[in-house]
TORKOL-366427 format. One record per residue (C-alpha): residue in three letters; x, z, y. Coordinates in steps of 0.001 Angstrom, whole numbers, padded with zeros to 6 digits, always signed. Example, Ala and Ser with C-alpha at 12.3 -4.5 7.8 and 13.67 -1.06 7.14 Angstrom:
ALA+012300+007800-004500 SER+013670+007140-001060 
***
This chain:
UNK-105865+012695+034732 UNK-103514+014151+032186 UNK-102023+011631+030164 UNK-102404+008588+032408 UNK-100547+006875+034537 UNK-101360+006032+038152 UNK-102262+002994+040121 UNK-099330+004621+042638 UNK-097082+005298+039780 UNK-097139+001649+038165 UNK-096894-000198+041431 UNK-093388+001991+041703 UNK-092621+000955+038148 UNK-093417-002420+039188 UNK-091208-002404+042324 UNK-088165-000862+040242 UNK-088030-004029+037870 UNK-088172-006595+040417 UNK-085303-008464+040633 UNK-085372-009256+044427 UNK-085653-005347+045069 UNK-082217-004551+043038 UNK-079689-007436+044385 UNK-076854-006073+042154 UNK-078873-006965+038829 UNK-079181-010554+039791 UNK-076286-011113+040807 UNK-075384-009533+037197 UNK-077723-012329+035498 UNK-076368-015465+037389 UNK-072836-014356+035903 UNK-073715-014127+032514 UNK-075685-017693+032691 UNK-072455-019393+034478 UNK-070380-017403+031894 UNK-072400-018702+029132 UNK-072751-022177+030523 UNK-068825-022694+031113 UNK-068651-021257+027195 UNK-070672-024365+026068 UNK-068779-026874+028201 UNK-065660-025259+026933 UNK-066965-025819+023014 UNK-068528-029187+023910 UNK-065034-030364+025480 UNK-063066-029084+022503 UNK-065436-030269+020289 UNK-065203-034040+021752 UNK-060622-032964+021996 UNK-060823-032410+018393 UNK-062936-035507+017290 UNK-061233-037817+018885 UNK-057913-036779+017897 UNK-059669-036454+014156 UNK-060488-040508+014990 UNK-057238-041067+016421 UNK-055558-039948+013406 UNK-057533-041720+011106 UNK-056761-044501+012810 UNK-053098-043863+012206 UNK-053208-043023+008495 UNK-053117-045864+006438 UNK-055111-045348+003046 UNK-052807-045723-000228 UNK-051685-048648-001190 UNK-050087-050340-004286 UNK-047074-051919-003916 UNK-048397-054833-006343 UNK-051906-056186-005914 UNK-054415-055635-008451 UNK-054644-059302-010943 UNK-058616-060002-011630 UNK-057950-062252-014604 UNK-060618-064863-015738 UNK-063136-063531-018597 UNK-064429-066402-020131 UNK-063071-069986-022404 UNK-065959-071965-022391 UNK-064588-076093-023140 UNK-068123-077013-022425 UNK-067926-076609-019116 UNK-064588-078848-018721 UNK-062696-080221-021695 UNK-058744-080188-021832 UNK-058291-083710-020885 UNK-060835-083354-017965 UNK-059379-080246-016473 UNK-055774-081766-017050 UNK-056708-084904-014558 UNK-058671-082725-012593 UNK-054991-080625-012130 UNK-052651-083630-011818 UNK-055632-084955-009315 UNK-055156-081698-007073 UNK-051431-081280-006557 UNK-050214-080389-003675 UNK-048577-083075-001825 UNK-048037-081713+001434 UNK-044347-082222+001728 UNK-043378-083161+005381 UNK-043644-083070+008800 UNK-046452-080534+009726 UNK-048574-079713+007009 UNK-052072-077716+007784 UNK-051380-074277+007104 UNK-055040-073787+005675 UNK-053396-076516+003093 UNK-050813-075011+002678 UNK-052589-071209+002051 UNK-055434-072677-000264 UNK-052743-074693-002238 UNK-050716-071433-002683 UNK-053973-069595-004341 UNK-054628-072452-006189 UNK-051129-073094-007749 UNK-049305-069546-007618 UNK-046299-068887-006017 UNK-044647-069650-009694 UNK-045792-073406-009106 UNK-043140-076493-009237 UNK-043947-080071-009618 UNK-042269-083223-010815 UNK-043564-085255-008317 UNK-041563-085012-005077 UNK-044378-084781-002455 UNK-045545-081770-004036 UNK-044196-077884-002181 UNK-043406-075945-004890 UNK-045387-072111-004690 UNK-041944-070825-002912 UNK-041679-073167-000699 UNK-045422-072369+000641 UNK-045219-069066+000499 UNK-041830-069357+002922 UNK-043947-071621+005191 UNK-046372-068731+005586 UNK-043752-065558+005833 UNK-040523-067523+007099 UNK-040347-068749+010392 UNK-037088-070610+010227 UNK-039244-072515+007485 UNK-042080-072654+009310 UNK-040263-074117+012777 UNK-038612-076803+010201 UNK-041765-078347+008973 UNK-043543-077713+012569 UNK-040957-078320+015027 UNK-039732-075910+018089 UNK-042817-076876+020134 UNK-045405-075028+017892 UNK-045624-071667+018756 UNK-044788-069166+015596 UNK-047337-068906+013111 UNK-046341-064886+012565 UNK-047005-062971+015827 UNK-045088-059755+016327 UNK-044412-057033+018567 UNK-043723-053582+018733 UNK-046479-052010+016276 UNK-047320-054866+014237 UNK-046812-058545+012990 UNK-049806-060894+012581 UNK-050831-064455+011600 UNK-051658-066670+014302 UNK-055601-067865+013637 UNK-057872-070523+014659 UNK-055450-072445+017172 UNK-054999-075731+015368 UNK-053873-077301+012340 UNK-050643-074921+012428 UNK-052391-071654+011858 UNK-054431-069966+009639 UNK-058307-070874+009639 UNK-059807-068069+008987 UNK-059126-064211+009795 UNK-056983-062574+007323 UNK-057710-065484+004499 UNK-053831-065813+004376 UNK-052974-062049+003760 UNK-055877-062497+000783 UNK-054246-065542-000384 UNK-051161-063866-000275 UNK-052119-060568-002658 UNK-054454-062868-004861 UNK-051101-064519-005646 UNK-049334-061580-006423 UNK-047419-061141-003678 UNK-045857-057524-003778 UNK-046339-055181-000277 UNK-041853-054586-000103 UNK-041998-058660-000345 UNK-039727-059750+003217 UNK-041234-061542+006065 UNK-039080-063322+008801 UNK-040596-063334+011647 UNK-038878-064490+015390 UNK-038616-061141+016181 UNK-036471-059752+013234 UNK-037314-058774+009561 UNK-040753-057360+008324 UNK-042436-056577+005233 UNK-046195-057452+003685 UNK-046328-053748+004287 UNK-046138-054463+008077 UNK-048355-058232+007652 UNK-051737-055589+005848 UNK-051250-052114+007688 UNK-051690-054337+011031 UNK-054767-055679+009580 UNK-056147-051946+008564 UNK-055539-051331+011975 UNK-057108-054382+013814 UNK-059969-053741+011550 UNK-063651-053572+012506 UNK-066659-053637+010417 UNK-068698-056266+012334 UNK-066215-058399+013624 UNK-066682-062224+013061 UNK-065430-062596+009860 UNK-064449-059867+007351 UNK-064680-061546+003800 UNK-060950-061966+003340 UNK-060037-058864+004574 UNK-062456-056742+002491 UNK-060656-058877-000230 UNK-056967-058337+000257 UNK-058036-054103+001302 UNK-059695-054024-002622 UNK-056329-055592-003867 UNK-054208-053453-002590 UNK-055749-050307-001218 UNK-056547-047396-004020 UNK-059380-046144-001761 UNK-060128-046806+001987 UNK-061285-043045+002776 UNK-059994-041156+005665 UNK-058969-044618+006985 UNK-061139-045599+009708 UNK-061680-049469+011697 UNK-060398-049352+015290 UNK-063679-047989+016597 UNK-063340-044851+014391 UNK-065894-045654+011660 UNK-064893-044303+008516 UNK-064239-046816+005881 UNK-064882-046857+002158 UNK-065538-049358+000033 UNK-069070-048971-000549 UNK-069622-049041+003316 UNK-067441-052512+003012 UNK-069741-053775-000039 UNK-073340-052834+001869 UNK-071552-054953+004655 UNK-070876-057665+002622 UNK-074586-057478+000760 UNK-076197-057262+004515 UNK-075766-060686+005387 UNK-078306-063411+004812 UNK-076682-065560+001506 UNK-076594-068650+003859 UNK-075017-067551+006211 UNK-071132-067578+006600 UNK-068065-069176+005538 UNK-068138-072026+003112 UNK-072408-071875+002795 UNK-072111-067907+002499 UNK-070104-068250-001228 UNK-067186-066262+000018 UNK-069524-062746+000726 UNK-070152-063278-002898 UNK-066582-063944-004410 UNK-065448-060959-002630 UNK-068286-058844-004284 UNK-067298-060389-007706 UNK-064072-059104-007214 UNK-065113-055597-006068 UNK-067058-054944-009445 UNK-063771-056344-011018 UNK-061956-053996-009369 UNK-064148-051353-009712 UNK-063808-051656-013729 UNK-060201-051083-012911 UNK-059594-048203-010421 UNK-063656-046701-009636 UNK-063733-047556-005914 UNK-067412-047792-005714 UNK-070162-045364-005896 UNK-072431-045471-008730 UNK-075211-046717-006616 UNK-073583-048820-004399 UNK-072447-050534-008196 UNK-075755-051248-008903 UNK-076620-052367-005226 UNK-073680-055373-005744 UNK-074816-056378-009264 UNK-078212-056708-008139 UNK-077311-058832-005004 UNK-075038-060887-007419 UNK-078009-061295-009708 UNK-080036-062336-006876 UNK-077799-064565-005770 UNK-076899-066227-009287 UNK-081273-066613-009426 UNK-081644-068459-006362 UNK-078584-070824-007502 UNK-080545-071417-010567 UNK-083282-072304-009022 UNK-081595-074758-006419 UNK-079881-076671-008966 UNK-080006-080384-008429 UNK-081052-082179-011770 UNK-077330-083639-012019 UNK-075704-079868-011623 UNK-074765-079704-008270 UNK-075773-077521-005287 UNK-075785-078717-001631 UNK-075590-076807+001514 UNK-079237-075569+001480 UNK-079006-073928-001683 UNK-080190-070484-000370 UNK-083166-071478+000934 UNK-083829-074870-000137 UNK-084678-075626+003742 UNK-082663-076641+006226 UNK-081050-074797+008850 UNK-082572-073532+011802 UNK-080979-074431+015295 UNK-078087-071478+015942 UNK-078009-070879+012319 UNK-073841-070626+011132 UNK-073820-073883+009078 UNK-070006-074591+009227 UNK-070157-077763+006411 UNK-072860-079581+009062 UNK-070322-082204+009979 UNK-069204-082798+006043 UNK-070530-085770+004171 UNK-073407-085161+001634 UNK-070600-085524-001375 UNK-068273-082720+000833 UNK-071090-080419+001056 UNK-072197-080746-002550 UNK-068248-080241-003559 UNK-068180-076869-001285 UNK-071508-075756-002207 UNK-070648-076108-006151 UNK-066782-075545-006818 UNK-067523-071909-004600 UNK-069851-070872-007305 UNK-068412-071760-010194 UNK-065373-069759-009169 UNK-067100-066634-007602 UNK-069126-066499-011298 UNK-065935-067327-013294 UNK-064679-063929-011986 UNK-068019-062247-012232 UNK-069185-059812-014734 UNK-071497-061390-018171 UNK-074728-059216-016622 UNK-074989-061710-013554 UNK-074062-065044-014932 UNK-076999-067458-014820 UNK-077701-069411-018188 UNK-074824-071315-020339 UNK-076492-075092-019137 UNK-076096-074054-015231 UNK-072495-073536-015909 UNK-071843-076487-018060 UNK-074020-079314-016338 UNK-072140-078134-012909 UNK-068617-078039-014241 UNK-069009-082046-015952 UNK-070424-082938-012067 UNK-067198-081207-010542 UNK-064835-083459-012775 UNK-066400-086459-012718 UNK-066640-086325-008818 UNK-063164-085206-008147 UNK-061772-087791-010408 UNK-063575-090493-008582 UNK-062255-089623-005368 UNK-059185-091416-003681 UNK-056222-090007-002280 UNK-056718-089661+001420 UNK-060516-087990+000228 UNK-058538-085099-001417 UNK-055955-084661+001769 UNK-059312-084464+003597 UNK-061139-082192+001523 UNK-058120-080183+000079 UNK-059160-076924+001074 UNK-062889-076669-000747 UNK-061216-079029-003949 UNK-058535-076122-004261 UNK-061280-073885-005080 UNK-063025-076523-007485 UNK-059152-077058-009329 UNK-059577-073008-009718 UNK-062565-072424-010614 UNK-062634-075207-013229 UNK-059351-073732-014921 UNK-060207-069981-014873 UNK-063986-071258-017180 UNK-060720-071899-019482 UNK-059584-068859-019130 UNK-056557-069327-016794 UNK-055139-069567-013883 UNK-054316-073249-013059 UNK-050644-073069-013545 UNK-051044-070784-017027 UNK-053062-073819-017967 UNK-050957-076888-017453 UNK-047835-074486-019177 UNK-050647-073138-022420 UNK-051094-077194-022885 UNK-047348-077855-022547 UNK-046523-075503-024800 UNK-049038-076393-027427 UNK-048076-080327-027781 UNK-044116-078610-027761 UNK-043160-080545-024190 UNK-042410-077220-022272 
***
């Protein structure tokens, strides 16, 4: 029939278009699909080349840095809190008289925050701020007060010099709380270090930090600290894994974290997010939102403090949840007396708020009614109490000063200077 096909002439058609009766086309068509499949291992190969030489040089590049730390000064001058003649005793109460034979470097690092590197005493037990600073960045200093036994508190190799932690009373106790102590003293990032191995810098002591850095690892409160003192920004700088770092990824880090959990009852998360929005007034290192996300855990924080507040203006070690803890829960001040725990719990506030912005401080009477408990209890204790507890008074000496608007030493001088003895 005209116009049609027939049932001989599609079975031909049929026959022409099957592969197995034309060997040359298949063979064509396996080809192509190898060609195309070696194409996409090719991309996927370069692909993973070029990332991990785009991690490995982030890992390399440093952010930038100041070569002087940022200075978060104290806002507030508020007498009711602690009067000149309390915070004077308080003061003269917390020197410190470390001089000898083997002092605790976490003494000897909390005393330097606490007094300033300008610091010099009358009293003859007392290291003067130089001399503590040398402790930490000399090691001919270091091997005179420690002996040849000791092995050096700076590590150093090739690539990078470090500070030994959490291997006795001769090193630092917690990870990177020295280098922290270190810029929130001023110290300036061309500042020498003598280490056994030669000279170094502070340059050296926080790049090897940046580059040791990872965003879950045990501790990371001091770091974040001394990286928003120094660094301008974090971005491209990535942690050792090749995470990209900013500041607002370090803040959400920081926020993360249950508020009892951590270092001295969980207070030192929240200092270092005081400082942040300090910091952020300064130089903008935070996003908009992640701003509001830190004021609003601050705010948070400050009403659960509130709320906790013992009747005689101290806070204890269950302060964020008014329970206490679980079994496994991190509750480092466990072995403390109920007075040590209440001193920790309490001089770690004031200070963290003392830096704080006015939108998350609680109400005046939380402040006042806990600064009158830190002075009376401090000035009660005896002198082997404050060797024992040094390290948590240091931050009640600070934070009792900067509610007077200074730094400890700026104090003592401002009163010196006003009854003409300086």
């Amino acid at each position: 029939m005209s116009g049609t096909t027939s049932e001989s002439d599609m079975m031909s058609q049929l026959k022409s278009t099957n592969p197995s009766r034309h060997p040359q086309s298949g063979k064509a068509s396996k080809v192509v699909l190898l060609v195309l499949v070696q194409v996409v291992v090719i991309f996927v190969l370069v692909g993973a080349t070029m990332a991990r030489r785009h991690e490995q040089a982030l890992r390399k590049e440093l952010p930038p840095m100041r070569r002087v730390p940022l200075t978060i000064a104290p806002l507030y001058d508020r007498p009711d809190v602690v009067s000149d003649e309390q915070l004077l005793d308080v003061l003269h109460k917390l020197r410190p008289r470390f001089r000898g034979p083997g002092p605790k470097i976490n003494h000897v690092d909390h005393a330097l925050r606490f007094w300033g590197v300008e610091s010099n005493f009358r009293d003859p037990e007392c290291l003067s701020g130089e001399e503590m600073r040398d402790i930490l960045l000399n090691h001919a200093h270091f091997r005179e007060v420690w002996g040849d036994r000791e092995p050096p508190l700076l590590e150093c190799n090739e690539d990078c010099v470090g500070v030994r932690t959490q291997e006795g009373e001769a090193t630092a106790s917690h990870v990177d709380h020295t280098i922290a102590s270190l810029a929130e003293v001023g110290t300036p990032l061309d500042f020498p270090i003598h280490t056994p191995e030669g000279p170094r810098t502070m340059a050296d002591l926080l790049a090897a930090s940046l580059r040791t850095f990872e965003i879950n690892q045990v501790e990371y409160e001091w770091s974040a600290l001394a990286y928003t003192l120094y660094c301008e920004r974090l971005a491209p700088f990535a942690d050792k894994y090749g995470q990209e770092m900013s500041f607002d990824r370090l803040a959400d880090r920081l926020i993360r974290e249950r508020c009892k959990l951590g270092v001295c009852l969980g207070n030192h998360r929240l200092h270092t997010l005081a400082v942040m929005l300090r910091a952020d007034e300064q130089q903008s290192i935070l996003s908009p939102g992640c701003r509001k996300r830190v004021v609003a855990h601050l705010k948070k924080a400050t009403g659960t403090l509130v709320a906790s507040q013992d009747p005689e203006g101290c806070w204890n070690q269950y302060w964020a949840t008014g329970e206490p803890p679980r079994a496994g829960d991190d509750n480092e001040q466990s072995q403390l007396d109920p007075l040590g725990r209440k001193m920790v719990a309490t001089g770690h506030a004031l200070e963290w708020w003392a830096l704080a912005p006015e939108e998350i401080l609680p109400p005046r009477d939380v402040v006042q009614r806990a600064g009158q408990w830190l002075a009376k209890n401090v000035m009660a204790l005896q002198d082997d109490e404050i060797v024992d507890k040094y390290t948590f008074l240091s931050h009640v000496g600070r934070a009792l000063a900067l509610w007077r608007g200074h730094e400890p030493l700026d104090f003592i001088e401002a009163m010196q200077a006003r009854a003409g003895t300086l």
